[in-house]
VEXLOKE-410061 format. One record per atom (N, C-alpha, C, CB): x, z, y. Coordinates in steps of 0.2 Angstrom, whole numbers, plus 2048, in hexadecimal, padded with zeros to 3 digits. Atoms other than C-alpha are relative to their C-alpha. Last residue first. Glycine has a CB too. Example, Ala and Ser with C-alpha at 12.3 -4.5 7.8 and 13.67 -1.06 7.14 Angstrom:
// VEXLOKE-410061
7FC7FF7FA
8448247FB
7FC803805
8027F9802
8048007FA
83E8277EA
804800806
7FB806800
END
This chain:
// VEXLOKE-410061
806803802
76F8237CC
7FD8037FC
8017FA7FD
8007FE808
77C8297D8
7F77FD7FE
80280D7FD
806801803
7828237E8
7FF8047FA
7FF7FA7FF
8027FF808
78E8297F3
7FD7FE7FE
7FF8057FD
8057FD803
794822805
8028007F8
7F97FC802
7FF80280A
7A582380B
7F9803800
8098067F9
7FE7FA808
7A382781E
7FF7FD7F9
7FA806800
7FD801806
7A6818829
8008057FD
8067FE7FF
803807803
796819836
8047FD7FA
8007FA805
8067FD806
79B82D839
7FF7FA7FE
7F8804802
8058057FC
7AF828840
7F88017FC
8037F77FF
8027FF7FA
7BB83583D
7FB7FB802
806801805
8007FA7FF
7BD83882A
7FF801807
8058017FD
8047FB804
7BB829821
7FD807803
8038017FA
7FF7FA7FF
7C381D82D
7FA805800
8027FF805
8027FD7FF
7C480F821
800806805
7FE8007FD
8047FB807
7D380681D
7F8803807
80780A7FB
8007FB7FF
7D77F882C
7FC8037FA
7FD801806
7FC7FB807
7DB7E8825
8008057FF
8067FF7FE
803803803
7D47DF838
7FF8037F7
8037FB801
8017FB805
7DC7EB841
7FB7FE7FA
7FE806804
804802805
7E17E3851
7FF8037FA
8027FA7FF
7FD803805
7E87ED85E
7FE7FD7FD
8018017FE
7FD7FB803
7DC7F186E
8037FB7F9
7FB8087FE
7F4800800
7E07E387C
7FF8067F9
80780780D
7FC805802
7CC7DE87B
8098007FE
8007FE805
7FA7FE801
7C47ED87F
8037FB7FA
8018067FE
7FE802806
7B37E987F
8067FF7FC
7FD7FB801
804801807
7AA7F6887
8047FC7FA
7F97FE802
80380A802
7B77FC892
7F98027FB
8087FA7F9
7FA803804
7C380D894
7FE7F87FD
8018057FA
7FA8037FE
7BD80F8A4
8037FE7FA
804804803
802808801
7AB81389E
8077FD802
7FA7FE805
8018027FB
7B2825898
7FF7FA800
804800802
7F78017FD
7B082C887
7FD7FD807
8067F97FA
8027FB7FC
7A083587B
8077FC806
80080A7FC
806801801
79F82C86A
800800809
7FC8057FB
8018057FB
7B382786C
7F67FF801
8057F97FD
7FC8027F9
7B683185D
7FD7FB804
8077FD7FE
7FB806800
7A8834852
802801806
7FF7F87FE
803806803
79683E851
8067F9800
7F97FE805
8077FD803
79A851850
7FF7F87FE
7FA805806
7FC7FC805
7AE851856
7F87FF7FB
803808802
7FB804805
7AA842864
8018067FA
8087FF805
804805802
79A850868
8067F97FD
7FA7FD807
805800804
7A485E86A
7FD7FB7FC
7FC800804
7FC7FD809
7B2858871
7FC8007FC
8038077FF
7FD807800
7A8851882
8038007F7
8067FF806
805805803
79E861882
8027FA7FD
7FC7FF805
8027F9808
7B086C881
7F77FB7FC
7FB80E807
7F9804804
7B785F891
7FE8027F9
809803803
8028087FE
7A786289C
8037FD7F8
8067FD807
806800803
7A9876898
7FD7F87FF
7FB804804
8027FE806
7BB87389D
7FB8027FD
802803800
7FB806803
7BA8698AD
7FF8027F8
809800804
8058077FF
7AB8758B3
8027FB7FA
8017FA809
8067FC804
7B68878B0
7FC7F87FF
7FB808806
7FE800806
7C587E8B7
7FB8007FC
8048057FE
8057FD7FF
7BE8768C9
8028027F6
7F77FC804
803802804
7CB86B8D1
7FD8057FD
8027FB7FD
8088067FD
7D186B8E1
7FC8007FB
8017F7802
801804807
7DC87D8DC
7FC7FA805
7FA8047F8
807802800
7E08888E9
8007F87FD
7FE801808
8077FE7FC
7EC8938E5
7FB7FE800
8007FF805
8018027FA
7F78888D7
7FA806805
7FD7F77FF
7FA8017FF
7FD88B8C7
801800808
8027FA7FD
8018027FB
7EF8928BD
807800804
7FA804803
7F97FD7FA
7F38948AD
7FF7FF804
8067FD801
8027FA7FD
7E288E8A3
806803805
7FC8057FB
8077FF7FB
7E8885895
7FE805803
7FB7FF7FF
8077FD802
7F9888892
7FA7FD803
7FF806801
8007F7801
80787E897
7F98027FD
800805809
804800803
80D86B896
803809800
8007FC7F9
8007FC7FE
81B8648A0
7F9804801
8027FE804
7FB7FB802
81785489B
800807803
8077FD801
8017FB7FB
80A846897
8028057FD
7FA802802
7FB7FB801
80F834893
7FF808802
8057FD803
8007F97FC
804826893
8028067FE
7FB803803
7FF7F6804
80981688C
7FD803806
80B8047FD
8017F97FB
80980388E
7FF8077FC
7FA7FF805
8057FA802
80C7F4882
800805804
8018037FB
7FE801807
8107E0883
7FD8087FD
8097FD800
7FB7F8803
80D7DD895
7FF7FE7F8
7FB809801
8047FE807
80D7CA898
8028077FE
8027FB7FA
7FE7FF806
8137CB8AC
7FB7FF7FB
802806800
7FB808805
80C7BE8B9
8038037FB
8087FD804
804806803
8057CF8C3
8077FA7FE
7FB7FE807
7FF8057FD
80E7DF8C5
8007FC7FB
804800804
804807802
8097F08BD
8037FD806
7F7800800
7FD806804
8128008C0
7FF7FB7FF
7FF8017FB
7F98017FD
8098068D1
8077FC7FA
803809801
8018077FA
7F98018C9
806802801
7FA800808
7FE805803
80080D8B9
7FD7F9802
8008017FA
7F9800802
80281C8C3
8007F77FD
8028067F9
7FB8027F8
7F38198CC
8057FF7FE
801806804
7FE8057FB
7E98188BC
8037FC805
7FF800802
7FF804804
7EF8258AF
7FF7F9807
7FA8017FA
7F97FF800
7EB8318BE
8037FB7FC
8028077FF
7FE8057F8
7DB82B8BC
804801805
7FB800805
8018097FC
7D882B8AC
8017FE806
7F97FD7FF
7FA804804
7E183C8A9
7FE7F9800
8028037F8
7FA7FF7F9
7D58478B7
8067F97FD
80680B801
8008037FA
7C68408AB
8067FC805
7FC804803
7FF808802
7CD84489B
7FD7FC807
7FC7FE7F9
804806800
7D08568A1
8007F8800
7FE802804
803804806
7DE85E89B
7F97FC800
7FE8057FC
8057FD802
7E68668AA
7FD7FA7F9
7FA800806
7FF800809
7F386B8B5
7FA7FE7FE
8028077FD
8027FB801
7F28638C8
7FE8027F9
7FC801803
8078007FE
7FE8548C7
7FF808800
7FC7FB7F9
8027FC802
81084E8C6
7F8801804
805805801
7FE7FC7FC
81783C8C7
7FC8087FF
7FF7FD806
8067FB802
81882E8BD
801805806
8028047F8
8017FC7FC
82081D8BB
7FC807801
7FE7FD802
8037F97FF
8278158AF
801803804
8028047FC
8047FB7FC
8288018AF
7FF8077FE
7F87FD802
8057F9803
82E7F58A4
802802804
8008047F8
7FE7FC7F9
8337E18A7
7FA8057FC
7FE7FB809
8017FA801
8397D289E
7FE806805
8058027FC
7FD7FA7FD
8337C28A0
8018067FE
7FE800804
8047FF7F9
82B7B9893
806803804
7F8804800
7FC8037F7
8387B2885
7FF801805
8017F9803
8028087FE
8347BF878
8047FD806
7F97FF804
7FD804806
83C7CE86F
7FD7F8803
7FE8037F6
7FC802800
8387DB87E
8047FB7FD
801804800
7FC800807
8287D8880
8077FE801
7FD7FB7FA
800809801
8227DC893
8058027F8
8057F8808
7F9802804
8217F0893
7FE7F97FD
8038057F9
800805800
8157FD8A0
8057FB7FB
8017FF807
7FB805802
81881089F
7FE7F8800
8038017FA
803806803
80E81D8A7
8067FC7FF
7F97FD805
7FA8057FF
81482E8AB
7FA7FC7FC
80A8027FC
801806805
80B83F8AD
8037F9802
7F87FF7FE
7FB8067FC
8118518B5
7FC7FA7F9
80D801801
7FD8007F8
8078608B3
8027FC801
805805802
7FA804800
7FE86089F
80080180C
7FE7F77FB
8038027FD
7F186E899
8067FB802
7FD805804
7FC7FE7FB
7F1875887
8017FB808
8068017FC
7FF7FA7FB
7E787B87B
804800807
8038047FE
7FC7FB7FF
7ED87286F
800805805
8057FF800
7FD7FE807
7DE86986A
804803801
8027FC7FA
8057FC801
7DB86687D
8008037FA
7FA7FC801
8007FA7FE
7EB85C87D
7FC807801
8017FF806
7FD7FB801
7E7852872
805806802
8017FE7FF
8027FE805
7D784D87A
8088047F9
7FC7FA7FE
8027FB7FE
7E3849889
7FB8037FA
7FD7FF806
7F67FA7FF
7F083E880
7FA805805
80C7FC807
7FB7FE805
7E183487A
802806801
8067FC800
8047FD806
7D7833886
8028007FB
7FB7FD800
8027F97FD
7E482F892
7FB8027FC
7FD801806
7F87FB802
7EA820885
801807803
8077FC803
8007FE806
7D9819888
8038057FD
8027FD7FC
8057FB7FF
7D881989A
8008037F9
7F87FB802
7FF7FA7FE
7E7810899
7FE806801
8017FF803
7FC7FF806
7E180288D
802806802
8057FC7FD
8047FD806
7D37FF89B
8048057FB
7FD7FA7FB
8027FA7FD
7E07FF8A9
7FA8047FC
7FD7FD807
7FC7F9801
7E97F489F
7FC805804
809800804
7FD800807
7DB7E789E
8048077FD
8047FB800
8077FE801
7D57E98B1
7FF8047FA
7FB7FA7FF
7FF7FA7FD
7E97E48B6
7F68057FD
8027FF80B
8007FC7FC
7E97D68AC
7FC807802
8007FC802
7FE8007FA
7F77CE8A4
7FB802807
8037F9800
8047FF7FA
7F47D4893
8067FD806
7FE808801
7FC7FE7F9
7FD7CF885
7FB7FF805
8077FA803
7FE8077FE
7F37D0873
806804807
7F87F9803
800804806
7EF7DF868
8027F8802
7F98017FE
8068027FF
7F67EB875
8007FB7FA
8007FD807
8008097FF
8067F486F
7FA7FC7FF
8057FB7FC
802803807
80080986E
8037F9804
7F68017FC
7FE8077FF
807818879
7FC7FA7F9
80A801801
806804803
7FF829878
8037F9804
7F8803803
801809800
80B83587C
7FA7FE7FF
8057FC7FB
805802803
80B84987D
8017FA803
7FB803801
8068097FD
819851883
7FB7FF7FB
8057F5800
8008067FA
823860882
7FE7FB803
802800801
8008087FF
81D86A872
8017FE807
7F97FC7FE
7F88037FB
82587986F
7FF7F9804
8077FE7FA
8017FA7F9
813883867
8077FD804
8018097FF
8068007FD
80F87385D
802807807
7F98027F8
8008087FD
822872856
7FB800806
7FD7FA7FA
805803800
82288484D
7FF7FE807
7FB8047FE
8057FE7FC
832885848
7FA7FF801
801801803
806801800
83E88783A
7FB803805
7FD8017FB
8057FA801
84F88883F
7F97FC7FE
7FF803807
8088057FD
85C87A83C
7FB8057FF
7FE7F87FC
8008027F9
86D880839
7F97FD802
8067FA801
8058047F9
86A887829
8027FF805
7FA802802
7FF7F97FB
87C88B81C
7F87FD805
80A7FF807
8077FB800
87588180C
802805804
7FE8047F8
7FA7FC802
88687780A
7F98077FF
807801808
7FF800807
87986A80D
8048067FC
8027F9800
807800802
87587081D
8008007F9
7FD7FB803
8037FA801
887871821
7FA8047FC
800802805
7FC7FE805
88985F81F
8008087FF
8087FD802
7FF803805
87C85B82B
8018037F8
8047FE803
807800804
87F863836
7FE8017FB
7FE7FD801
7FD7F8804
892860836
7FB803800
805805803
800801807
88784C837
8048097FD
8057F87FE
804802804
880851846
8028017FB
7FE7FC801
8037FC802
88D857850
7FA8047FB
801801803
8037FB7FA
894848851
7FE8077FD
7FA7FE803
804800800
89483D841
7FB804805
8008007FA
804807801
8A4835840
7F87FE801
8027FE7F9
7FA8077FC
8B0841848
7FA7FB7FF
80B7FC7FA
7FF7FE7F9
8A5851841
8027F9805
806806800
8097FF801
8A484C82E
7FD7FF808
7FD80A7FD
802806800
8B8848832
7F87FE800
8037FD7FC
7FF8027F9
8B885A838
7FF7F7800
808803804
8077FE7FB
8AE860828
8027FF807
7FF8087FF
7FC7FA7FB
8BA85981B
7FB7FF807
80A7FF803
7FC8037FB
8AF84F811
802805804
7FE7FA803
7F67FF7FF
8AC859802
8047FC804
8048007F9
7FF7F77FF
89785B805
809801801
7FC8057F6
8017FF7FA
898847809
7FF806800
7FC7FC802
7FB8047FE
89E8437F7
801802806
8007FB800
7F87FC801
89484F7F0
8057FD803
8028007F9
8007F97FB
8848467F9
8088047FD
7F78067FE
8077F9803
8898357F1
800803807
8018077F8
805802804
8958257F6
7F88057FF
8048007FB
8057FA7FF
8A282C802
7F97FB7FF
80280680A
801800807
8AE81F800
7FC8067FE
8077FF7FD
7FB7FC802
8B581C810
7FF8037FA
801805804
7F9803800
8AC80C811
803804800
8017FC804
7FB804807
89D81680A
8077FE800
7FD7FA7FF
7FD7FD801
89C82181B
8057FE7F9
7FD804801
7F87FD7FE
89D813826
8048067FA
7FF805808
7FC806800
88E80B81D
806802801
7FF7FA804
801801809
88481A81D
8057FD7FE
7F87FB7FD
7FC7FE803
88781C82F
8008017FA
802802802
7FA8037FF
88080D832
803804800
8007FC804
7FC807801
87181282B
8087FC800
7FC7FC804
80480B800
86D81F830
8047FE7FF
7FE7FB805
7FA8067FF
87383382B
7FC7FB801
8067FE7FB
7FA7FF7F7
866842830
8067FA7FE
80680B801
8038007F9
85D844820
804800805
7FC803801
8027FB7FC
86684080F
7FD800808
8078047FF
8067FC800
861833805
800805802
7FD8017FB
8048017FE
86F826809
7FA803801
8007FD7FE
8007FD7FA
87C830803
7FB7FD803
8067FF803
7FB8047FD
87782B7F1
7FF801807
8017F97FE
8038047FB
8738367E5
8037FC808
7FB805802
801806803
87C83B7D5
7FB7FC805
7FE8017FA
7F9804801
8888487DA
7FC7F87FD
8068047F9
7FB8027FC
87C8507E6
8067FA7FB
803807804
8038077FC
86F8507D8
8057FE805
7F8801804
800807802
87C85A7CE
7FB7FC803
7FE8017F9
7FB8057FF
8808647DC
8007FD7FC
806802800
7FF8027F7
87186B7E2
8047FC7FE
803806806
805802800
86C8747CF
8027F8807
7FB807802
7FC805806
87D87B7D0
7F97FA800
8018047F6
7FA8037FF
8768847E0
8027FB7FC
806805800
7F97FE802
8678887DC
8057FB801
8008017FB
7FB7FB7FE
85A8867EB
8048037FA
7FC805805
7F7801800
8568747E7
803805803
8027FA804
7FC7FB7FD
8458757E0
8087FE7FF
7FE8077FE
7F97FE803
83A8687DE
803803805
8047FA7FF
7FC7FA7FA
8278647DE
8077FE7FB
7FC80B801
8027FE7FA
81D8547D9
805808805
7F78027FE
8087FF801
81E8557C6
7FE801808
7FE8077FB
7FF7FA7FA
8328557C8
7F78047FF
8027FB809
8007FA805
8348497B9
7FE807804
8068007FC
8097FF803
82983C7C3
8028077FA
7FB7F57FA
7FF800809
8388387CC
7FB8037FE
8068047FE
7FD804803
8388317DF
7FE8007FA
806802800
803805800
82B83C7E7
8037FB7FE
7FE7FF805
8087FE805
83184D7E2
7FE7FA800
7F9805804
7FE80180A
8468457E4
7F88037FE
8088077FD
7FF807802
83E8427F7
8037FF7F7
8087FC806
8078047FD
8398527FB
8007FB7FD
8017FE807
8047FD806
84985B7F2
7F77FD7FF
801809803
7FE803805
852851800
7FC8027F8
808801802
8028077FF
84885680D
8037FD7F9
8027FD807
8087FE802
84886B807
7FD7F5801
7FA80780A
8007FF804
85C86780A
7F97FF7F9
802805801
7FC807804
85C860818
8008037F9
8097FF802
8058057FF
85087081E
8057F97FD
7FC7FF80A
8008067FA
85C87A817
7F97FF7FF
8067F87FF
7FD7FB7FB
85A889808
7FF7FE807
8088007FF
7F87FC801
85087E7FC
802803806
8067FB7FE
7FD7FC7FE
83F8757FA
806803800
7FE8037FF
7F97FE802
8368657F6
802808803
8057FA801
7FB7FB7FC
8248627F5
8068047FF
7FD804800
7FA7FC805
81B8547F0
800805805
8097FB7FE
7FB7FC7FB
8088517F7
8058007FA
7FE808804
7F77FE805
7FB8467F1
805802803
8037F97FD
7FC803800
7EA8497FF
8088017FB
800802806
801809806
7D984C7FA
8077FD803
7F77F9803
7FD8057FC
7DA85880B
8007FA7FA
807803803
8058007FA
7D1869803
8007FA803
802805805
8087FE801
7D38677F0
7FE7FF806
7FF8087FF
807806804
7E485C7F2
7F9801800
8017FE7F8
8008057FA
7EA868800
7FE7F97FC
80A7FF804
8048007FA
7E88767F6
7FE7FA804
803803803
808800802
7F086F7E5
7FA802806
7FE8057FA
8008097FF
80086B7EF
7F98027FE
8067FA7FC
7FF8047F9
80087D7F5
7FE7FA7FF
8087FF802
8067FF7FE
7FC8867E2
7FF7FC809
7FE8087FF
805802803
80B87D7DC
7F8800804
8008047FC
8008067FC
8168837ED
7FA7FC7FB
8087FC800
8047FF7F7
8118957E8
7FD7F9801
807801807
8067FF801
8168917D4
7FA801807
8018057FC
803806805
8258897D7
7F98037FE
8067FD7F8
7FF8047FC
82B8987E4
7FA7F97FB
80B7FF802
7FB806801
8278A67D7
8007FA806
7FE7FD7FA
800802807
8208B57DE
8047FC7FF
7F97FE7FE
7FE7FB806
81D8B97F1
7FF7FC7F9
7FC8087FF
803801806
81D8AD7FF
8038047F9
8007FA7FE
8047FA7FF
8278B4810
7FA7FE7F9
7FC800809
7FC7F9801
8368A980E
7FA8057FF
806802807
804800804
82989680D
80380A7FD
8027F97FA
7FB7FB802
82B89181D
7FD8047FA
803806807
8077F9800
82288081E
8068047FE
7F77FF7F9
7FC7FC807
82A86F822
7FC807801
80B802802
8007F67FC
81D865826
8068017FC
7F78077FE
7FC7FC800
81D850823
7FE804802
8057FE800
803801806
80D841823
8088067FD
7FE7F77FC
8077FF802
80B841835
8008027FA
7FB7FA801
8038077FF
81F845838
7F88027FE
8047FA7FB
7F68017FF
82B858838
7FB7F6802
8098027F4
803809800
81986183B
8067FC800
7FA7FC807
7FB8037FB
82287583B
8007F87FD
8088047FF
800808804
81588082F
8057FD806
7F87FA7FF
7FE8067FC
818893830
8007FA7FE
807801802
7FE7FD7FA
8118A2826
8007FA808
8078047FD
7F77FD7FF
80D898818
7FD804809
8087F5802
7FB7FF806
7FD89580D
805802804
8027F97FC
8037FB803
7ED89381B
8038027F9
7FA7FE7FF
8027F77FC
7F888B828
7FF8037FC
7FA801805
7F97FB7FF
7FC87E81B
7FE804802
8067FF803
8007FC805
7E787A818
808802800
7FE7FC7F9
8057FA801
7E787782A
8018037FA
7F97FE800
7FE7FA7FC
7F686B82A
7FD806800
8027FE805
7FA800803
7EF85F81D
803807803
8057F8802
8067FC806
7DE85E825
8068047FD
7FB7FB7F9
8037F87FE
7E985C836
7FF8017FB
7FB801805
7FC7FB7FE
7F284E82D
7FE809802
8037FD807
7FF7FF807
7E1846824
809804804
8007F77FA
8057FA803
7DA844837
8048037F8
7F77FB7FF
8017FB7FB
7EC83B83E
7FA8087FE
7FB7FB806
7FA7FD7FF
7EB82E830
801808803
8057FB803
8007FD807
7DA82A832
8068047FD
7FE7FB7FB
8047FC802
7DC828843
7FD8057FC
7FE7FE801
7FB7FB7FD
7EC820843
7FA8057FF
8037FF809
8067FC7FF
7E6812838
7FF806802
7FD8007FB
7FE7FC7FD
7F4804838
7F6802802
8067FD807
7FF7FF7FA
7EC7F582E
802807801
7FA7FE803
8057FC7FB
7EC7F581D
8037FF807
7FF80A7FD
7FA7FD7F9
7F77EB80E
7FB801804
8067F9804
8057FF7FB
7F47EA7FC
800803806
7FC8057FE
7FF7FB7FF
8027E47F0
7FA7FF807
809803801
8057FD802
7FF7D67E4
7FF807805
8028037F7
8088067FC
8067C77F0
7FC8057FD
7FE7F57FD
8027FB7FD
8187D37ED
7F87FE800
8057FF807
7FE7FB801
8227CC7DF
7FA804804
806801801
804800809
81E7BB7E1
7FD8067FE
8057FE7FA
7FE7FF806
8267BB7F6
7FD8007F8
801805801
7FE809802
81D7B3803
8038027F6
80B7FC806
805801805
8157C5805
8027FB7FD
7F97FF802
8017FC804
8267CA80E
7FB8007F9
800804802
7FC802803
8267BD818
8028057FC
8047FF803
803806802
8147C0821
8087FD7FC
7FB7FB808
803801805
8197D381F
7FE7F87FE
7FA803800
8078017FF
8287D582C
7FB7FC7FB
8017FD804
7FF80B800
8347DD825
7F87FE801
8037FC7F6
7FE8047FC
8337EF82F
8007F97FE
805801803
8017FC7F9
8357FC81F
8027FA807
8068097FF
7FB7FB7FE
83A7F1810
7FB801807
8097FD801
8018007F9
8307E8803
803806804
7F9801801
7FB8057FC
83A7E57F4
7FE803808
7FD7F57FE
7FF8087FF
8307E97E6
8047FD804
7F97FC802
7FD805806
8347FA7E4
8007F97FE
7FC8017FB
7FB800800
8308007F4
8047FB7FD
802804800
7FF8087FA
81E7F87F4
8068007FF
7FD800809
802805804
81C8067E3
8027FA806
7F68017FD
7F97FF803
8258147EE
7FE7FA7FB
8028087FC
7FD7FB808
8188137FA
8067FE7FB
7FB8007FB
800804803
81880C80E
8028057F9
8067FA803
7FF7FF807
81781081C
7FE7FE7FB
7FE804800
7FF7F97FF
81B804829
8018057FC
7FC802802
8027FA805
81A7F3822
804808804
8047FD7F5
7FA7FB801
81C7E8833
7FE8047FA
802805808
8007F9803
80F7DB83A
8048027FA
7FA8017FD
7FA802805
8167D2847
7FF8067FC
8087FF803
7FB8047FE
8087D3854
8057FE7FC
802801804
8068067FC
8007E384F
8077FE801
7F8802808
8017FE7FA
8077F1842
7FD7FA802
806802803
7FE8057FC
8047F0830
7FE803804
7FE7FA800
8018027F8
8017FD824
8047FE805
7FC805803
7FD8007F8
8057FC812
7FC801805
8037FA801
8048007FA
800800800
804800806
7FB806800
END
């Protein structure tokens, strides 16, 4: 199974069955299907929505097993597991089965000392089918026979290209790269890779935290489904992307002070090139109203005509609580804005996203992506719910 992005469509994620044939992360699919091997494999549009909803479900039932969860990607947590009593492989058991009862979602789960460590134990649950879905890598001897037979490529924190550098010195596996002397680890890989290498050594350098309370931005960027050149168009898609990044703000609780818009002709064509970020600070808040029309200004001041945009964003930073008050005398009215903003939720959470939204953002929204091969969205939209029958 895949999903495709818009315009040059790209395999994203991607399962361990597509791997196996050939298909690689970015080749672009209409040459990749050409292939014999591949014409059986089933390909979906980019479905953030549904994606997005099955994370949180995902992450709710964590909360209700571990102390701490720390979202590392949509479809990754690391979770602290030091405060679980009993056996470790029996905890993490009854974990994955949670999250299939509550979330209907297939989980591995790796663990060990590190977070490099817990990743790489990750990836040998979903590799090998002898593992049964979990794997433990906090014995030592245990550690080094997969390190002597895995290949440097699978650890977290090196790319690509230093993969390559490191081979040509002949640093093949993980054992190989645990007994490189630790200042050439250093010389070649910054401070990163003595990271790294430590990590594996099972010292931690990398705390577990919780992400959601540290967060400094909130985005909402997407590449339109065609090129826009005008200004009406983006101003719709803009409207969007504040409704966005301000509903998720509202879910956390939390209120945003400065916002930025971005503008971006395609960088891989012949049109002209040309990108824009502008922003500036605002009065703190979450309302989806204040964020479309701050969204606006910024990104009339971005915008000029004759360009093909290609994709835009909104950006909101300098994120505090809700309700801080920052300012004396306020222009805008909290108590109103947030009972407004609570009905508005409401009813998108009761009868589907986008039941309840601004007229700015269009009716017929033309520039959104295309999505033609789109799975179902089972879980946030009420007109696609999975019906049942029985007889």
């Amino acid at each position: 199974m895949l999903a495709g992005g818009v315009c040059i469509v790209l395999p994203i994620p991607h399962n361990s069955e597509a791997k196996v044939l050939g298909v690689k992360m970015g080749e672009p699919w209409h040459i990749a299907r050409q292939r014999p091997e591949v014409r059986s494999v089933a390909w979906y549009s980019s479905n953030y929505a549904l994606y997005a909803d099955m994370s949180r479900r995902m992450y709710e039932v964590l909360q209700d097993h571990v102390p701490t969860v720390e979202p590392y990607s949509i479809d990754e947590m690391f979770l602290d597991l030091d405060a679980l009593p009993g056996d470790l492989h029996e905890r993490c058991a009854e974990i994955r089965d949670a999250v299939w009862c509550h979330a209907k979602i297939p989980t591995c789960i790796g663990w060990g000392p590190t977070k490099t460590i817990a990743k790489l134990a990750n990836g040998l649950a979903k590799s090998s089918m002898r593992f049964g879905g979990l794997c433990d890598l906090t014995n030592v001897q245990i550690r080094q026979e997969w390190y002597a037979v895995t290949s440097i490529e699978e650890v977290w924190g090196i790319g690509r290209k230093t993969v390559k550098k490191l081979q040509m010195m002949g640093v093949q596996t993980i054992a190989d790269f645990v007994e490189l002397d630790p200042k050439v680890a250093r010389k070649l890989l910054t401070v990163v890779g003595a990271r790294v290498q430590a990590e594996l050594k099972g010292q931690s350098c990398l705390a577990l935290s919780d992400v959601a309370s540290a967060r400094k931005s909130i985005a909402s960027t997407r590449t339109f489904g065609r090129l826009l050149t005008e200004w009406n168009e983006i101003r719709e898609a803009l409207a969007c992307y504040a409704t966005r990044a301000a509903e998720k703000l509202r879910s956390e609780n939390l209120e945003a002070a400065h916002i930025s818009v971005f503008l971006q002709t395609n960088p891989n064509s012949s049109d002209p090139k040309y990108y824009k970020h502008i922003g500036g600070n605002i009065e703190p808040t979450s309302d989806t109203r204040d964020l479309i029309q701050h969204a606006a200004v910024f990104g009339k001041a971005a915008w000029l005509p004759h360009y093909r945009y290609f994709k835009a964003g909104v950006i909101l930073t300098d994120l505090r609580p809700m309700g801080m008050q920052s300012e004396l005398f306020m222009k805008r009215q909290p108590e109103t804005s947030k009972m407004a903003m609570k009905i508005m939720d409401h009813i998108n959470a009761r009868f589907g996203t986008g039941t309840l939204r601004a007229s700015s953002i269009g009716i017929k929204q033309n520039w959104i992506p295309r999505s033609a091969f789109r799975s179902g969205r089972y879980t946030t939209c009420i007109s696609e719910i999975i019906k049942a029958k029985s007889w």
